[in-house]
ROPA-969926 format. One record per residue (C-alpha): residue in three letters; x, y, z. Coordinates in steps of 0.05 Angstrom, whole numbers. Layout:
BEGIN
<drendo = Ala	X = X	Y = Y	Z = Z>
...
END
This chain:
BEGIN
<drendo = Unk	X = 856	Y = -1899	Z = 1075>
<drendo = Unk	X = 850	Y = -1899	Z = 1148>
<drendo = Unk	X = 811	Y = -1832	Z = 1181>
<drendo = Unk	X = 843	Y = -1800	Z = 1229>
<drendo = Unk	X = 916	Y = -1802	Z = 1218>
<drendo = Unk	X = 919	Y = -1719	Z = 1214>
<drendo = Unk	X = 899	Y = -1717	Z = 1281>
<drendo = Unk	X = 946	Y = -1776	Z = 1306>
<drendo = Unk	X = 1003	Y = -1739	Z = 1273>
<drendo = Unk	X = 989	Y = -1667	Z = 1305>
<drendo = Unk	X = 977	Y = -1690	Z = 1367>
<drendo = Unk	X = 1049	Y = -1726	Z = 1374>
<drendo = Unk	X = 1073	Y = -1659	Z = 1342>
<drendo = Unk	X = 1043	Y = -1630	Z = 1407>
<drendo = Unk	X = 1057	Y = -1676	Z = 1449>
<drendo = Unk	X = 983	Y = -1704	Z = 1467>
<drendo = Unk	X = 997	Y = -1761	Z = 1448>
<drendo = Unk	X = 1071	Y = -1795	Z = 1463>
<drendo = Unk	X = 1051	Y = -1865	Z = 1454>
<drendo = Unk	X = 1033	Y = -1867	Z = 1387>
<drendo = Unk	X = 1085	Y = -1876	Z = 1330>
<drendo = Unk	X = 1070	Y = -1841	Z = 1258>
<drendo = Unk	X = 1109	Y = -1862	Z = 1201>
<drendo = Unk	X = 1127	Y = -1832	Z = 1139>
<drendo = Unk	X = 1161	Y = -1873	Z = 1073>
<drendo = Unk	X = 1172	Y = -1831	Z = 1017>
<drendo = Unk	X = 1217	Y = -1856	Z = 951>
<drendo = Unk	X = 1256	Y = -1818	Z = 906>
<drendo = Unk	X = 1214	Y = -1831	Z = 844>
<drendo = Unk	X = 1148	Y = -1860	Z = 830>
<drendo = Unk	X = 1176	Y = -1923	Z = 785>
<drendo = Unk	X = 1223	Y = -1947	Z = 847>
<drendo = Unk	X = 1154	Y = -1932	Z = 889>
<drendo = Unk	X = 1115	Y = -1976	Z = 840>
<drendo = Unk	X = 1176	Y = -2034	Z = 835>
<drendo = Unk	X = 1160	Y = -2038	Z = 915>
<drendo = Unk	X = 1092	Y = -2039	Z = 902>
<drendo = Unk	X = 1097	Y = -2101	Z = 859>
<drendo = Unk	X = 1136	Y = -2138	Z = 909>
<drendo = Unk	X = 1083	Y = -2141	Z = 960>
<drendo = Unk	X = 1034	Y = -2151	Z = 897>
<drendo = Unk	X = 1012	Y = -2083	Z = 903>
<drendo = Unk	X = 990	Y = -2046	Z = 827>
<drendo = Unk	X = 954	Y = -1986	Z = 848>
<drendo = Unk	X = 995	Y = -1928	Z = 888>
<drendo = Unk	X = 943	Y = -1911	Z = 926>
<drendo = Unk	X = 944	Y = -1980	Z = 956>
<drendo = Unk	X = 1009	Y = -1987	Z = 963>
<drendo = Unk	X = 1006	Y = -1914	Z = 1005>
<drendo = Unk	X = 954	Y = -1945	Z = 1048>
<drendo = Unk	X = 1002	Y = -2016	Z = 1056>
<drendo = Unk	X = 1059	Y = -1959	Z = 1073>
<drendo = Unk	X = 1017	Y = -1937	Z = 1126>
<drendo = Unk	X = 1038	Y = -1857	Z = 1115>
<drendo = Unk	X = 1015	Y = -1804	Z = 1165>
<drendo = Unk	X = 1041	Y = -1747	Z = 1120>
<drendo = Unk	X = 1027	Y = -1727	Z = 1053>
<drendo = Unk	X = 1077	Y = -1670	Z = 1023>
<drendo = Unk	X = 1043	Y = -1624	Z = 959>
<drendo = Unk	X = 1082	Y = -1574	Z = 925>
<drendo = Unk	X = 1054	Y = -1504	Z = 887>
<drendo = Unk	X = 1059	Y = -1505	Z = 813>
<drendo = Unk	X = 1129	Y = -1468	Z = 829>
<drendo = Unk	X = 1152	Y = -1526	Z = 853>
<drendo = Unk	X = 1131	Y = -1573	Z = 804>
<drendo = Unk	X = 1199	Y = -1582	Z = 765>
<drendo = Unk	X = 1240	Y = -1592	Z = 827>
<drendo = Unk	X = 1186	Y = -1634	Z = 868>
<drendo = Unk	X = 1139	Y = -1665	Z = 812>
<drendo = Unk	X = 1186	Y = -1679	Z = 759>
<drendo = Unk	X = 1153	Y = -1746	Z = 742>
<drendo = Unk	X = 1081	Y = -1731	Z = 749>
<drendo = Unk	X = 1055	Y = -1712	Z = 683>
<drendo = Unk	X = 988	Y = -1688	Z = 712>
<drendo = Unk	X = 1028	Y = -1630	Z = 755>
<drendo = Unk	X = 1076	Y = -1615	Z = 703>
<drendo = Unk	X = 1020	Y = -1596	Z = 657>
<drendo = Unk	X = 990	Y = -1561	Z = 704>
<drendo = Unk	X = 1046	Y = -1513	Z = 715>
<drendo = Unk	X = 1058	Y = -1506	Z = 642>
<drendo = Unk	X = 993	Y = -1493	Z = 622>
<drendo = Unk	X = 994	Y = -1438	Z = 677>
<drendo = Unk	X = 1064	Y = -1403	Z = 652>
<drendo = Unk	X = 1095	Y = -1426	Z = 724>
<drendo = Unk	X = 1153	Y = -1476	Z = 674>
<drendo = Unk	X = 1164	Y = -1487	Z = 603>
<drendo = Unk	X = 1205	Y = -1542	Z = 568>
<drendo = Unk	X = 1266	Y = -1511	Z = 536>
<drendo = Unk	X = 1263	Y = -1535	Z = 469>
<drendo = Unk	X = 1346	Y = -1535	Z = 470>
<drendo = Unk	X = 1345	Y = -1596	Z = 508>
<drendo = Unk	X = 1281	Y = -1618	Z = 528>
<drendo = Unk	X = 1292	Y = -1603	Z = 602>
<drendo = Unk	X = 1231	Y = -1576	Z = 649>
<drendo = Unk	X = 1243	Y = -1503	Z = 672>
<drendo = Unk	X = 1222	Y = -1468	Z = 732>
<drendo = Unk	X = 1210	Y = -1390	Z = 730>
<drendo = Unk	X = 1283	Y = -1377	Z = 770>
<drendo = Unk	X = 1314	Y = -1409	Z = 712>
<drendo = Unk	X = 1333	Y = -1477	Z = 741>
<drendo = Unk	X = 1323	Y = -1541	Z = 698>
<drendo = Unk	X = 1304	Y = -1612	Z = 711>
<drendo = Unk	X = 1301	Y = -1670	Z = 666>
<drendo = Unk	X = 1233	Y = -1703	Z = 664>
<drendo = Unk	X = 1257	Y = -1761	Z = 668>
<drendo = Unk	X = 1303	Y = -1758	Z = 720>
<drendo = Unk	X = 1300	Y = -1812	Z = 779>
<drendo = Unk	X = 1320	Y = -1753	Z = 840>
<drendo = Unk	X = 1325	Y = -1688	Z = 837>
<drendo = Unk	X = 1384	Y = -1648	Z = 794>
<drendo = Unk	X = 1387	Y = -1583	Z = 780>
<drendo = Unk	X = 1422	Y = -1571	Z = 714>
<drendo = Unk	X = 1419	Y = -1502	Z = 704>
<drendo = Unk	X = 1453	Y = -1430	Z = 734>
<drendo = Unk	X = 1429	Y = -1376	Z = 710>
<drendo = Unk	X = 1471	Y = -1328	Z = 761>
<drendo = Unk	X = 1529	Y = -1361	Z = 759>
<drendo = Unk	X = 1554	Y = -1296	Z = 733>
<drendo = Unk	X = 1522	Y = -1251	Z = 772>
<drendo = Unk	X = 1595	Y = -1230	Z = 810>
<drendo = Unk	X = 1620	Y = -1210	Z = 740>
<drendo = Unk	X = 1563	Y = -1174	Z = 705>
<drendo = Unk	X = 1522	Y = -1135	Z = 746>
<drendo = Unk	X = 1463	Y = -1131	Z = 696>
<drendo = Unk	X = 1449	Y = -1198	Z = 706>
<drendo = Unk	X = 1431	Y = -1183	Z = 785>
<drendo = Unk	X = 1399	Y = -1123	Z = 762>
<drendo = Unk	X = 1348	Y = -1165	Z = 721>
<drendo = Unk	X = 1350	Y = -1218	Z = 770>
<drendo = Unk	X = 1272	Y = -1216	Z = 813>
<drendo = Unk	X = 1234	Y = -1280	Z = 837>
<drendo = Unk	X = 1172	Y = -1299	Z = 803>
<drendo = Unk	X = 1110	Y = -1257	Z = 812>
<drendo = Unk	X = 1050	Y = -1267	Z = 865>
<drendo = Unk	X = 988	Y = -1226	Z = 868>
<drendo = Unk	X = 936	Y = -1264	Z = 892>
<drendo = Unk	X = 903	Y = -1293	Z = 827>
<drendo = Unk	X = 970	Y = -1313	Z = 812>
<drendo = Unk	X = 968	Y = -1346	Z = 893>
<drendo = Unk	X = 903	Y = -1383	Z = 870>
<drendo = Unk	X = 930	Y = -1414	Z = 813>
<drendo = Unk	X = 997	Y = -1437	Z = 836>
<drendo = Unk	X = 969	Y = -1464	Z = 904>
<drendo = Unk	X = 909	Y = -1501	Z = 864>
<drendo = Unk	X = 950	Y = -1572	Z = 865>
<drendo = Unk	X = 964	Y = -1562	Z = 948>
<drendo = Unk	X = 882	Y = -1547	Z = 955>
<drendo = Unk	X = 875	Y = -1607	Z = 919>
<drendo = Unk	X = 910	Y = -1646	Z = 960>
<drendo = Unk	X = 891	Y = -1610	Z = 1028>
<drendo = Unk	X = 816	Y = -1633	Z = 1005>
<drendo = Unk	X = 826	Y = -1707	Z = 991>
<drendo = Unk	X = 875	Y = -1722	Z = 1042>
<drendo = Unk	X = 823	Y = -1683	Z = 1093>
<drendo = Unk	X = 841	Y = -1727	Z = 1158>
<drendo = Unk	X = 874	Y = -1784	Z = 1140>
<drendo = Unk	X = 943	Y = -1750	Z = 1126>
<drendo = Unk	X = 972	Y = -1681	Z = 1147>
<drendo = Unk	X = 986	Y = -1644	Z = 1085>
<drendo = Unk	X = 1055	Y = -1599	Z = 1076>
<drendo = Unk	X = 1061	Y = -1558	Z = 1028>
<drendo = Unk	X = 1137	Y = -1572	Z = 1014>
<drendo = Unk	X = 1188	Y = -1512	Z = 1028>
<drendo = Unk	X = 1244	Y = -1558	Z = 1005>
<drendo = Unk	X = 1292	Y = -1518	Z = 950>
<drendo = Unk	X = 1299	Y = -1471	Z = 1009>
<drendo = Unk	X = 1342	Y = -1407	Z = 1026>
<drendo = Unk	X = 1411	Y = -1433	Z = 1009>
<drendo = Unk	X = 1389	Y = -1485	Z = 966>
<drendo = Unk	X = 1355	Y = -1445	Z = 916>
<drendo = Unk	X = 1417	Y = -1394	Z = 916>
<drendo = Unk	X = 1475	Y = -1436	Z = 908>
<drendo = Unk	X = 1439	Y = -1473	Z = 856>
<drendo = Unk	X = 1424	Y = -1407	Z = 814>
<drendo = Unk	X = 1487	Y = -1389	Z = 822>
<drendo = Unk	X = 1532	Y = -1450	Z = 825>
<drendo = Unk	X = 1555	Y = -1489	Z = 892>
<drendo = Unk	X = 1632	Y = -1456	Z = 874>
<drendo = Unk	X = 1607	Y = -1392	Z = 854>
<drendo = Unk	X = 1564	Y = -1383	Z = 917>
<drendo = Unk	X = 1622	Y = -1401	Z = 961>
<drendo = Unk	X = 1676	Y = -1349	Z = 927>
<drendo = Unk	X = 1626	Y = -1288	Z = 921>
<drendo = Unk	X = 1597	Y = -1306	Z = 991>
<drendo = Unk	X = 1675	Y = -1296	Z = 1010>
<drendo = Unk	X = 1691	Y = -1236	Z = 967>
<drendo = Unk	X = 1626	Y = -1197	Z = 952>
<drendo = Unk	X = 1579	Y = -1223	Z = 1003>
<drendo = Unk	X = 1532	Y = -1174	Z = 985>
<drendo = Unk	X = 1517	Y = -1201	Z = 919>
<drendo = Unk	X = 1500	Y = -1263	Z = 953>
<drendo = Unk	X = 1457	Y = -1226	Z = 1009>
<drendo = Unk	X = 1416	Y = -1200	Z = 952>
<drendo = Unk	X = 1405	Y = -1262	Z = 919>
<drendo = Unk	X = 1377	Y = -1295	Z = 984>
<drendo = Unk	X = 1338	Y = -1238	Z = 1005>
<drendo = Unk	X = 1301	Y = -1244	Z = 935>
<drendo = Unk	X = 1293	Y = -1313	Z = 945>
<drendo = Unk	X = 1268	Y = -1301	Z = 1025>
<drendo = Unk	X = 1217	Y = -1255	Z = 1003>
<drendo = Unk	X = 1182	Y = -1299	Z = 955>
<drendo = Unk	X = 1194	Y = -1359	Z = 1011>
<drendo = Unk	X = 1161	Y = -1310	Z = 1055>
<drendo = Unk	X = 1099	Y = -1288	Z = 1017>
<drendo = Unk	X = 1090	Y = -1369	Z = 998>
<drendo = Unk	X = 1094	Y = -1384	Z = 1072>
<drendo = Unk	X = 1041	Y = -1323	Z = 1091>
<drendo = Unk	X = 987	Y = -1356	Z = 1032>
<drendo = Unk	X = 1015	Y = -1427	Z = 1071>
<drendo = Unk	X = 983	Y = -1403	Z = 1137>
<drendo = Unk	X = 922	Y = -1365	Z = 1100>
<drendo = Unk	X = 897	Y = -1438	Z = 1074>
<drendo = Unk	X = 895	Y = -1469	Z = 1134>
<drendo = Unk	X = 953	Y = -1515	Z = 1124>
<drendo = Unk	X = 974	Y = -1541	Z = 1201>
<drendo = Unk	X = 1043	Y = -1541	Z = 1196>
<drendo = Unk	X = 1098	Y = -1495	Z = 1166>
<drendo = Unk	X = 1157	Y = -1535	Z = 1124>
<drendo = Unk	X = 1222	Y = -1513	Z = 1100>
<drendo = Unk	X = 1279	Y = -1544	Z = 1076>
<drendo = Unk	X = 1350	Y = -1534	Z = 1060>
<drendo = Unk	X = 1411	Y = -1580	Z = 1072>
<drendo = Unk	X = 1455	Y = -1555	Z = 1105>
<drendo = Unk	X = 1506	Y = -1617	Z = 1117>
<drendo = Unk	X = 1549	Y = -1664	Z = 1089>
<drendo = Unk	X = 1556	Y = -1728	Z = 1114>
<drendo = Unk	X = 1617	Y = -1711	Z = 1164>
<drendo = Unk	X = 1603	Y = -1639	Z = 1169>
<drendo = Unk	X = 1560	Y = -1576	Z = 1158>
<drendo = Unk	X = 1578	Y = -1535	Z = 1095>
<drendo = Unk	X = 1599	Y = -1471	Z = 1129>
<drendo = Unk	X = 1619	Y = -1449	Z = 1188>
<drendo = Unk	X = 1576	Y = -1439	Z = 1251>
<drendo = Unk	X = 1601	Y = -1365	Z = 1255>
<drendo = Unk	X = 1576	Y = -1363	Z = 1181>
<drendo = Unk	X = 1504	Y = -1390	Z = 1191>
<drendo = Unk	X = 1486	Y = -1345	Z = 1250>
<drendo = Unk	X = 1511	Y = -1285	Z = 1210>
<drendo = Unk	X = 1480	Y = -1298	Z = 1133>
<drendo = Unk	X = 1425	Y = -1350	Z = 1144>
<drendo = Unk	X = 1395	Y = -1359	Z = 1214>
<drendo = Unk	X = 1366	Y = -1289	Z = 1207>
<drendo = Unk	X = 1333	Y = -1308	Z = 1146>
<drendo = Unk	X = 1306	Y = -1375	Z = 1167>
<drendo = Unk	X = 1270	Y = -1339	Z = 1228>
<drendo = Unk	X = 1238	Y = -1294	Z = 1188>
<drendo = Unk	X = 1199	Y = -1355	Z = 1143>
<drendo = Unk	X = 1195	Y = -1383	Z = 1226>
<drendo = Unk	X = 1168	Y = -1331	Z = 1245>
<drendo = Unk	X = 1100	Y = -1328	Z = 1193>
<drendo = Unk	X = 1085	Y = -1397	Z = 1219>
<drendo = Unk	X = 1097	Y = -1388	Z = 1293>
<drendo = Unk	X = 1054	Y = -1324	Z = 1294>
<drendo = Unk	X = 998	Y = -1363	Z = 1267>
<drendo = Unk	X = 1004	Y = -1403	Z = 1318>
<drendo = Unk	X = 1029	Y = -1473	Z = 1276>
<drendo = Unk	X = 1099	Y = -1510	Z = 1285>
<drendo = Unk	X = 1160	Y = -1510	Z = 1239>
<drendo = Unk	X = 1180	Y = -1577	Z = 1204>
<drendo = Unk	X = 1256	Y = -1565	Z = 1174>
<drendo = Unk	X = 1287	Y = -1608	Z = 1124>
<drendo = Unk	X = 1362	Y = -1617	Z = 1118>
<drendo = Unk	X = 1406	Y = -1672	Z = 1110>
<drendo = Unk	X = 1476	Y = -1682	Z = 1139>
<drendo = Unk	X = 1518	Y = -1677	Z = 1202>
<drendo = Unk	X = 1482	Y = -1605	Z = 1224>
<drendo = Unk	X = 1493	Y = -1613	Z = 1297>
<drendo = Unk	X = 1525	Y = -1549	Z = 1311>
<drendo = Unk	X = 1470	Y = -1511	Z = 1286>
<drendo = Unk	X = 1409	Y = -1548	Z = 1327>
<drendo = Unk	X = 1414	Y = -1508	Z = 1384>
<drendo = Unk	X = 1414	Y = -1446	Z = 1334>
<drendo = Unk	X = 1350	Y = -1474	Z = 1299>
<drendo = Unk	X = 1322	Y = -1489	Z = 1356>
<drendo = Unk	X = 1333	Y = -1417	Z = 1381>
<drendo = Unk	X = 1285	Y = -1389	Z = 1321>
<drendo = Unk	X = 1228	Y = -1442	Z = 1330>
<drendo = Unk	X = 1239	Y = -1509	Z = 1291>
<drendo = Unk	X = 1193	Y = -1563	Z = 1317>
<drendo = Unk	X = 1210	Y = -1617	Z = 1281>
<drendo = Unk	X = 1276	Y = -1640	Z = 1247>
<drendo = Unk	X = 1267	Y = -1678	Z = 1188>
<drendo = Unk	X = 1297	Y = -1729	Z = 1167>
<drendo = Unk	X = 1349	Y = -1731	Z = 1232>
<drendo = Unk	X = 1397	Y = -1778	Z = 1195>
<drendo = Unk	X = 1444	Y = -1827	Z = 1231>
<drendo = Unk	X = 1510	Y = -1792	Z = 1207>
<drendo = Unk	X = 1489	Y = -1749	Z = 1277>
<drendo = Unk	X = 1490	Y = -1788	Z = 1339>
<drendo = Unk	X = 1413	Y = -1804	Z = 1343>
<drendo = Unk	X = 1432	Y = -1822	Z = 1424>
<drendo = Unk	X = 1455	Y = -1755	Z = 1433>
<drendo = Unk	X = 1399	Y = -1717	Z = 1400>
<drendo = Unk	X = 1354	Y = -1754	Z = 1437>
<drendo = Unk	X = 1385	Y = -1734	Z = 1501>
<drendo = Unk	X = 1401	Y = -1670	Z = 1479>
<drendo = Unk	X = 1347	Y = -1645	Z = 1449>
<drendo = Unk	X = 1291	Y = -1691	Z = 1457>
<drendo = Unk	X = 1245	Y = -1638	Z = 1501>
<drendo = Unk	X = 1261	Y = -1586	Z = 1447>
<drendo = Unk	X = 1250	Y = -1621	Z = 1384>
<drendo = Unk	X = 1203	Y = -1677	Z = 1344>
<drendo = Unk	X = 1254	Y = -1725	Z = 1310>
<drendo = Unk	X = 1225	Y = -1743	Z = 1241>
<drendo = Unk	X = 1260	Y = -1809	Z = 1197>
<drendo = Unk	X = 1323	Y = -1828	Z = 1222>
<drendo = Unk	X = 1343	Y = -1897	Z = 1195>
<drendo = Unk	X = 1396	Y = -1912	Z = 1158>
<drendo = Unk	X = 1386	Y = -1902	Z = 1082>
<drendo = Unk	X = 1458	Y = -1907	Z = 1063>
<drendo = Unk	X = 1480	Y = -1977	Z = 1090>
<drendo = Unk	X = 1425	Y = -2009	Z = 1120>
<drendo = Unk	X = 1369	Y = -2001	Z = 1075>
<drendo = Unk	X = 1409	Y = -2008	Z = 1019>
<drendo = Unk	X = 1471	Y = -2059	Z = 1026>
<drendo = Unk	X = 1437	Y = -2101	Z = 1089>
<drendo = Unk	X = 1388	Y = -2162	Z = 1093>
<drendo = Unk	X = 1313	Y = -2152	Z = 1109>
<drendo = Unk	X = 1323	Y = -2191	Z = 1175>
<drendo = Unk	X = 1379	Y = -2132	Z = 1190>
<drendo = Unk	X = 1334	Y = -2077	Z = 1167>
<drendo = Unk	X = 1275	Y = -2095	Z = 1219>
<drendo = Unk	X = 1322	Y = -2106	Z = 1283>
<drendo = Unk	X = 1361	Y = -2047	Z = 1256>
<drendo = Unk	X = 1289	Y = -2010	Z = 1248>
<drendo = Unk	X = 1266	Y = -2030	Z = 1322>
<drendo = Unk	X = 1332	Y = -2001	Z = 1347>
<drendo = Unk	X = 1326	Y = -1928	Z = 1319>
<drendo = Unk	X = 1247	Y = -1928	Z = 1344>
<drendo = Unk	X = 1275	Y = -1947	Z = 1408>
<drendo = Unk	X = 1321	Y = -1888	Z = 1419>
<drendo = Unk	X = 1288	Y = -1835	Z = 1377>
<drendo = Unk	X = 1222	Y = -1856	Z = 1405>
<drendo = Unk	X = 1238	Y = -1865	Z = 1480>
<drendo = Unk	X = 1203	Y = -1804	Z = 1496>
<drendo = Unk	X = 1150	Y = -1798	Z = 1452>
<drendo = Unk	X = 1160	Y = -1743	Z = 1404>
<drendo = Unk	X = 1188	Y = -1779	Z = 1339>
<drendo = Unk	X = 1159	Y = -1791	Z = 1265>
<drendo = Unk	X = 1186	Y = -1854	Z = 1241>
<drendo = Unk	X = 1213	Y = -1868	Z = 1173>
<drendo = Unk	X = 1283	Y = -1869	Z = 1128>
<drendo = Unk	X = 1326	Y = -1810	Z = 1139>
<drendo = Unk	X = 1318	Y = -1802	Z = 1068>
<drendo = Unk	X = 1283	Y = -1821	Z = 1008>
<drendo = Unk	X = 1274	Y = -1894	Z = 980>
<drendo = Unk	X = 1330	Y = -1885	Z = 929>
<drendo = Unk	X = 1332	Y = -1938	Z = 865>
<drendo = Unk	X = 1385	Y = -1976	Z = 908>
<drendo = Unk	X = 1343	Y = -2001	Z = 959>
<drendo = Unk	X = 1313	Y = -2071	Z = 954>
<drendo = Unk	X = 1243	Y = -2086	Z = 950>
<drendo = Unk	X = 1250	Y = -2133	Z = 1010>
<drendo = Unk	X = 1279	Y = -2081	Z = 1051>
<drendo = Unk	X = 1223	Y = -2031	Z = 1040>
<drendo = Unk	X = 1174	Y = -2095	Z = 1061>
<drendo = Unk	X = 1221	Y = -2107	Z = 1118>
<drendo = Unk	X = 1211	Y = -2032	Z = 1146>
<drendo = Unk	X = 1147	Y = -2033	Z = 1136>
<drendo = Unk	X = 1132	Y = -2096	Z = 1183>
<drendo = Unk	X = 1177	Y = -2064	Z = 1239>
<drendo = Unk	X = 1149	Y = -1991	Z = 1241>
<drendo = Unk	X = 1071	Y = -2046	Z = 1238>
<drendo = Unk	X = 1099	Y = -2076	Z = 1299>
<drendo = Unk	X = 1122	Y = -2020	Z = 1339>
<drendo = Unk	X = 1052	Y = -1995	Z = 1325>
<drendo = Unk	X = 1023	Y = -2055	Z = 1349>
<drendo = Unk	X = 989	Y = -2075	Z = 1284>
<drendo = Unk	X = 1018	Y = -2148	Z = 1280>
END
């Protein structure tokens, strides 16, 4: 694993550095990552992550293990053997401590369980309702995976401890995407509640994020669909804005950027993220107009992924995937500033060749062949 790719990484993040091009290829589940593997004859994944060229390496606390880690056994028994998820014996599926469920077996992430989806009807059910504890052995323990991780990785990749499952995310799936929506209308206050649970615990994780020495802050929480946000503008300046600045905030007072996750068309709320710190928009997909963030916001934000997972990756030929790849570095990249990858995971759709086709464009942008 090449040395050194931390400080390539960070440095772009800063702007030292606007020449060079990081990269990041992620995949949806570790068997599609292992059926790319084997088409470049690849058998070992850490191999294959050094063919993939990856500057950053995203670990997730033993919280996070059923909605992150779903398929590695290691992690899962980690977080089971330290109460942080149980299997349900009902059904088999893994559980988190909020009382969401995943199947372990699962190829992308699901949520299959809502344990508040009452919580408008019977109020005893938000009375009982509290996120799961911290005190700092409990810190120690959950964080042991991302320490892990931090050591091994030491240089060669940036580490994140993933804030994915964010704010809204974590709500709306307790609760129901239908549920959320109505109460949020009717009773916004019971909704309020929930997410000011959930931004405490995000909080205190974020605080123990900065304590460690991790070097940049993540969060995540998509807030689009593919031709529009979920809510209104007027709605995410009033209910979550405030919240997302307050996570912001923990990582800008240490002195560390802000890496945001969300997928979608969020345009109208850029300028409002940018407004409470966010460094770096991840995974910028092309349902935006890449042009116009570039020109838009290019001084004001790090672009990270960007090409076309949908279509390109997955319905068009390698030779359209590399040109198609060169393009997308060209414009998100004009100024420096800009991670490289797919503006999402490698989903079991994609072709082998196609990965393998990426891969040789983001080496030649990079000068490597």
């Amino acid at each position: 694993m090449r040395e050194g790719r931390e400080r390539l990484v960070l440095d772009v993040i800063h702007r030292k550095n606007i020449s060079y091009l990081p990269s990041v290829i992620n995949f949806s589940n570790r068997k599609k990552k292992m059926e790319c593997a084997a088409y470049v004859g690849i058998t070992q994944e850490e191999e294959f992550d050094e063919y993939l060229g990856n500057h950053i390496r995203f670990t997730a606390t033993l919280d996070d293990v059923p909605s992150h880690d779903w398929d590695d056994k290691e992690k899962v028994a980690m977080a089971m053997a330290a109460g942080r998820a149980y299997r349900d014996p009902r059904d088999g599926f893994l559980t988190d401590l909020w009382g969401m469920k995943f199947d372990p077996e699962g190829t992308s992430y699901f949520n299959y369980s809502h344990p508040l989806a009452e919580a408008a009807e019977d109020p005893q059910i938000l009375k009982n309702f509290h996120a799961p504890q911290l005190n700092p052995r409990i810190l120690d323990e959950i964080f042991a995976p991302c320490e892990k991780d931090k050591e091994y990785y030491d240089g060669k990749m940036l580490v994140l401890v993933s804030g994915y499952n964010g704010i809204w995310e974590k709500t709306y799936d307790m609760m129901g995407m239908e549920n959320f929506m109505v109460t949020l209308m009717e009773e916004p206050e019971i909704v309020e509640q929930i997410m000011d649970v959930v931004t405490d615990y995000k909080v205190e994780i974020a605080k123990e994020t900065v304590k460690r020495g991790f070097k940049v802050g993540h969060h995540g929480d998509d807030l689009g669909t593919q031709i529009s946000t979920f809510f209104s503008e007027e709605m995410f300046v009033k209910y979550f804005k405030p919240r997302f600045k307050r996570i912001f905030d923990v990582y800008h007072e240490a002195g560390i950027p802000v890496q945001m996750h969300s997928c979608g068309k969020i345009t109208p709320f850029i300028p409002h993220l940018i407004d409470i710190g966010l460094d770096i928009l991840e995974p910028c997909q092309p349902v935006m107009d890449i042009g116009f963030l570039q020109r838009e916001y290019g001084k004001d934000l790090i672009f990270y992924g960007g090409i076309d997972t949908q279509d390109l990756l997955a319905f068009r030929s390698s030779e359209e995937v590399y040109e198609e790849t060169l393009k997308t570095i060209d414009i998100l990249g004009k100024d420096g500033g800009y991670i490289c990858g797919p503006a999402q995971e490698i989903m079991n759709n994609v072709p082998p060749a196609n990965v393998a086709a990426l891969v040789k464009a983001i080496r030649h942008s990079r000068g490597e062949e």
